[in-house]
Each structure stands twice: as structure tokens, then as C-alpha cells.
C-alpha positions as CSV (number, residue, x, y, z in Angstrom):
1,X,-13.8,6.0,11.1
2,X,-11.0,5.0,9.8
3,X,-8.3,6.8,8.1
4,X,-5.2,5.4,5.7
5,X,-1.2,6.5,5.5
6,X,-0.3,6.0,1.8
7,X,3.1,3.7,1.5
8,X,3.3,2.6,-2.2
9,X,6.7,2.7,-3.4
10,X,5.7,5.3,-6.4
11,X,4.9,7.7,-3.5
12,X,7.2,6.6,-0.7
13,X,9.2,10.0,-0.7
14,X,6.1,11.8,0.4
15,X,5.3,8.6,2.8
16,X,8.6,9.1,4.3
17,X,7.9,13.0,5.0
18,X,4.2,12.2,6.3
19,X,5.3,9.1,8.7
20,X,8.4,11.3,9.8
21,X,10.7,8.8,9.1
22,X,14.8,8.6,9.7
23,X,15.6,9.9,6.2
24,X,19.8,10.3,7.2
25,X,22.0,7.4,7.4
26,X,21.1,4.8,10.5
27,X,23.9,5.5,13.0
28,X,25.5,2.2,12.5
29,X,25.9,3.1,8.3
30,X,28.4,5.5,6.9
31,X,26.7,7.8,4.4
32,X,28.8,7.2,1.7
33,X,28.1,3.3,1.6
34,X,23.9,3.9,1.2
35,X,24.6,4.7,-2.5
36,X,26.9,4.2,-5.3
37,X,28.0,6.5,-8.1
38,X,25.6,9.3,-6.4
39,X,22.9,7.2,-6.5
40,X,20.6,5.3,-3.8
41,X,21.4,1.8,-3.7
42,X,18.8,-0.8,-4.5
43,X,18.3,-2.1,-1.5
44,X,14.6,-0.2,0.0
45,X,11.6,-2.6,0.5
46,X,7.9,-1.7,-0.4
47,X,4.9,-3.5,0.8
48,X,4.9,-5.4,-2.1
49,X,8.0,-7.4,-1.3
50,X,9.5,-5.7,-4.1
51,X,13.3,-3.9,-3.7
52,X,13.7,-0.4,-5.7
53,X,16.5,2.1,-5.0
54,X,15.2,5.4,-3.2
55,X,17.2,8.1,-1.1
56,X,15.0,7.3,1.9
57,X,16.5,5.2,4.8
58,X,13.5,4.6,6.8
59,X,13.3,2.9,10.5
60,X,14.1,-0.8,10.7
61,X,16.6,-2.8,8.3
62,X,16.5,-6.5,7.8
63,X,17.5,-8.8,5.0
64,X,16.8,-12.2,3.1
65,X,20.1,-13.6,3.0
66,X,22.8,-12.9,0.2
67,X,21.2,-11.0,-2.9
68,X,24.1,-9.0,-4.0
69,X,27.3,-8.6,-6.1
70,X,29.7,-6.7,-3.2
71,X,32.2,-5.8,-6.2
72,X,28.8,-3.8,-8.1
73,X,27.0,-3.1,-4.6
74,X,23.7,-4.5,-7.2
75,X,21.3,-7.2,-6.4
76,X,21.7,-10.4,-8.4
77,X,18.1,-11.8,-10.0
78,X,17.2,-13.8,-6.8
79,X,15.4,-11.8,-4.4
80,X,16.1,-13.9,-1.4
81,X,18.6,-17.0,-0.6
82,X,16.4,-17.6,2.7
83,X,13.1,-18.2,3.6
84,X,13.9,-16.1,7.0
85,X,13.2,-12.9,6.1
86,X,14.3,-10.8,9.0
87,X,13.3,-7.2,10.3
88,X,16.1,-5.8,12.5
89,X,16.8,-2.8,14.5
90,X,19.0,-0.4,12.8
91,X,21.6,-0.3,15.7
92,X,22.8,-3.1,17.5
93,X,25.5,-2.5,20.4
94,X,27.1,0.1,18.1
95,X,27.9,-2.2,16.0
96,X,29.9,-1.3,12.3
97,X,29.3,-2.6,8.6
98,X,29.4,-1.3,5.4
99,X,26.4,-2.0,3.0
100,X,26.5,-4.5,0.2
101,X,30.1,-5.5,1.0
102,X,31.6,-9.0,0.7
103,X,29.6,-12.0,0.7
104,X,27.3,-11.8,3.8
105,X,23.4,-10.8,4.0
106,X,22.2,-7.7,2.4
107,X,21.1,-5.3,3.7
108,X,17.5,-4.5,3.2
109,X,15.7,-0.8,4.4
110,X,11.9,0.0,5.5
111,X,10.2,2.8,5.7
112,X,8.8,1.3,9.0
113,X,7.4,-2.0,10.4
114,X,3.9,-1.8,9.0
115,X,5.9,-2.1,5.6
116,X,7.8,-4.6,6.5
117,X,5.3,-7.0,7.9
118,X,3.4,-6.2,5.0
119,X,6.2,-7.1,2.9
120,X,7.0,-10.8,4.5
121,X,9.6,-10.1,7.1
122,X,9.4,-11.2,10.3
123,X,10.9,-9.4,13.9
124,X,14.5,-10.7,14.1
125,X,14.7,-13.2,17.2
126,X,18.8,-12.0,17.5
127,X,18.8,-8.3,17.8
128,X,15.0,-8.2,18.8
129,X,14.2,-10.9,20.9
130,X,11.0,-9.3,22.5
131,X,9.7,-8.5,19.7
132,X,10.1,-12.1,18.3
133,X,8.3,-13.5,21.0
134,X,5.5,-10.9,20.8
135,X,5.1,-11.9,17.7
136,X,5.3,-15.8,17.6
137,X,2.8,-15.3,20.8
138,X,0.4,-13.7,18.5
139,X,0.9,-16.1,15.5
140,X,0.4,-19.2,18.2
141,X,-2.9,-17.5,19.4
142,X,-4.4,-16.7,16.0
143,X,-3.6,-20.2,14.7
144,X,-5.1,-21.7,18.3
145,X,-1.4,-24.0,18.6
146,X,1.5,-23.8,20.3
147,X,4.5,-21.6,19.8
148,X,6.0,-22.5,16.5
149,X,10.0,-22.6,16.3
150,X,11.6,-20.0,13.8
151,X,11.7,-22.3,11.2
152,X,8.3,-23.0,11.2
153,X,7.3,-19.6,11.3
154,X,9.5,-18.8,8.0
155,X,8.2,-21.7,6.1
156,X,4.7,-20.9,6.3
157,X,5.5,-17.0,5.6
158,X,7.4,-18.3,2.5
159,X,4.6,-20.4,1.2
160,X,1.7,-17.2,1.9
161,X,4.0,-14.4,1.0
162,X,5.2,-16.0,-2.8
163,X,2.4,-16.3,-5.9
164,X,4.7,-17.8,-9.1
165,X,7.6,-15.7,-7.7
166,X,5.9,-12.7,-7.1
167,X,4.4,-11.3,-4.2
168,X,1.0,-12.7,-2.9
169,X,-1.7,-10.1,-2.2
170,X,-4.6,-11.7,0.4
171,X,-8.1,-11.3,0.0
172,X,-9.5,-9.7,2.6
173,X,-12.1,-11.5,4.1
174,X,-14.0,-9.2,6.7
175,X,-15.0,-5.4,7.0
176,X,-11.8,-2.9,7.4
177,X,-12.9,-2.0,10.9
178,X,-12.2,-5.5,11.7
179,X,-8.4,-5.1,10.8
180,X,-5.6,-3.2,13.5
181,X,-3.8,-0.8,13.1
182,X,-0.5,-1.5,11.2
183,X,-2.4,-3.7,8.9
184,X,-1.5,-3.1,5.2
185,X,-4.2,-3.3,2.5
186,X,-4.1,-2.5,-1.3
187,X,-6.4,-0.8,-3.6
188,X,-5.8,0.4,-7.1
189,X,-2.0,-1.2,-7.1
190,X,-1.4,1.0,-4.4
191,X,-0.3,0.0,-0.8
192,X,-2.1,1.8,2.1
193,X,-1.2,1.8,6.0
194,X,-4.7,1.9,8.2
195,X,-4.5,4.1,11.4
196,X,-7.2,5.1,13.5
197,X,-7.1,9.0,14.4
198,X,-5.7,9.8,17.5
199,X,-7.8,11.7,20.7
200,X,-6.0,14.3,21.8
201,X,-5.6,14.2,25.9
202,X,-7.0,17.5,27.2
């Protein structure tokens, strides 16, 4: 039996309390730079590839190149400059930086790495190079080739992830039992995390 974790973005504050997310500022980010004016900057990503502004912080950050105006801290009408789209860890050697500011990648927030996944993103190779690997071993093994460079990888995410600018949902094309944990599915315009329950150890 299989159970779901809801994740659509019109229900991602009570997604967030569910999955237990980090819902304070990731210890790299000041608080004050995660919104503007009072309010939560755009810069969260749902499962549907799509970037809305909610107080949630959630667990990984990534980005899709430059998307913003750092004198408005707003995203400008392209929603990526890159067909990388990167998942990173939110702390990297301690390292410092302010959202949205100057002219260098934004900075994009998940609720976790189902979502992103689900949204397009792929594990950083940088800041998490095991990951990476993990996951272009898997990709190599499901497509029976061999490992594909990063490039590769991004232009065939970029070409199944788009439909007329917009993001692609997948038909799926076997029974849900049949799909892992993590995997993402949609019903009713709604985005929906599957999760198999857990057996307590005795």
C-alpha cells in the first residue's frame, strides 16, 4: 500500500509542517535578505517548475542561472538563463551571500529533493559531488549507456522538463507500485510525494 505526502504549492505551508522541514533561515542566509519589504521573496520552487514567494525555506537551494533584478530583489520574465538547473546544499564550507544581490545566480529554495527533482533540477556536481555521480550512475543505467557528461545530462532535462515554456507533466506509464519512493506524481493539478509507510523496529 502505498501512501502520498501532499507538496502542491497552494498547500506547501502545511507540506512544510508535515515533512518537518527547515522553516528558519539556512545558516549560510541572513534572515533579513529571505524577504523584502516584510515579505517572502519569490524565489521557492514547486513541483511544477514554477517560482512563487512563501515564508518557507525548505532543505536544499539551487538555481537556474541569473533570473533577477538585485536593485528590486524580483525575478525578471525568464525563468532560467541555463539549462543546468542545479540542486545544492544549503551550506557549503560556511560560506556567506546575500540573496538576490548583484548580478550572479539566484537563488532558488525547496521544500526538499523529491520537489526538486520533480521540478527539473539536477544534484549539483560542485557542492555535491556524490550525489552527482549517484545520480548520473542511475541515469546511465536506466538509459543502458554510458555515463553522460553534465552537459548532456542538462540538455536532455531541458528538452523533457519544458512543454511551449511551461512545465512538462509525464504520463505515467505503469502501475504506482512500480514507481520509488521520492517519485512525484500529479492528480487533480495537485502535486503529490509517494512514500511507502515505514515498519517500526521492535
Amino acid at each position: 500500500m502505498m501512501r502520498t505526502r501532499r507538496t502542491a504549492s497552494l498547500i506547501a505551508r502545511q507540506a512544510c509542517i508535515a515533512a518537518k522541514c527547515v522553516c528558519s533561515p539556512p545558516p549560510n542566509v541572513s534572515r533579513h535578505v529571505m524577504s523584502s519589504g516584510g515579505r517572502p521573496l519569490q524565489n521557492r520552487v514547486t513541483p511544477f517548475g514554477e517560482i512563487i514567494a512563501i515564508p518557507q525555506r525548505g532543505l536544499f537551494i539551487g538555481n537556474r542561472g541569473i533570473i533577477h533584478d538585485p536593485a528590486t530583489k524580483t525575478l525578471l520574465r525568464k525563468l532560467w538563463a541555463t539549462k543546468a538547473w542545479l540542486v545544492c546544499v544549503l551550506d557549503y564550507k560556511g560560506r556567506q551571500r546575500d540573496v538576490m544581490d548583484r548580478r550572479r545566480w539566484t537563488e532558488l529554495f525547496f521544500l526538499d529533493e523529491a520537489v526538486a527533482l520533480a521540478a527539473g533540477h539536477r544534484p549539483c556536481f560542485f557542492c555535491r559531488r556524490k550525489d552527482a555521480e549517484t545520480f548520473r550512475a542511475a541515469w546511465a543505467n536506466a538509459r543502458d549507456e554510458k555515463a553522460p557528461l553534465a552537459a548532456e545530462m542538462d540538455a536532455a532535462l531541458h528538452a523533457e522538463r519544458l512543454d511551449h515554456g511551461h512545465k512538462r507533466v509525464h504520463a505515467i506509464s505503469g502501475p504506482l507500485g512500480g514507481l520509488p519512493d521520492g517519485a512525484v506524481i500529479t492528480a487533480g493539478g495537485e502535486a503529490y510525494t509517494l512514500a511507502r509507510p515505514r515498519v517500526p523496529l521492535d
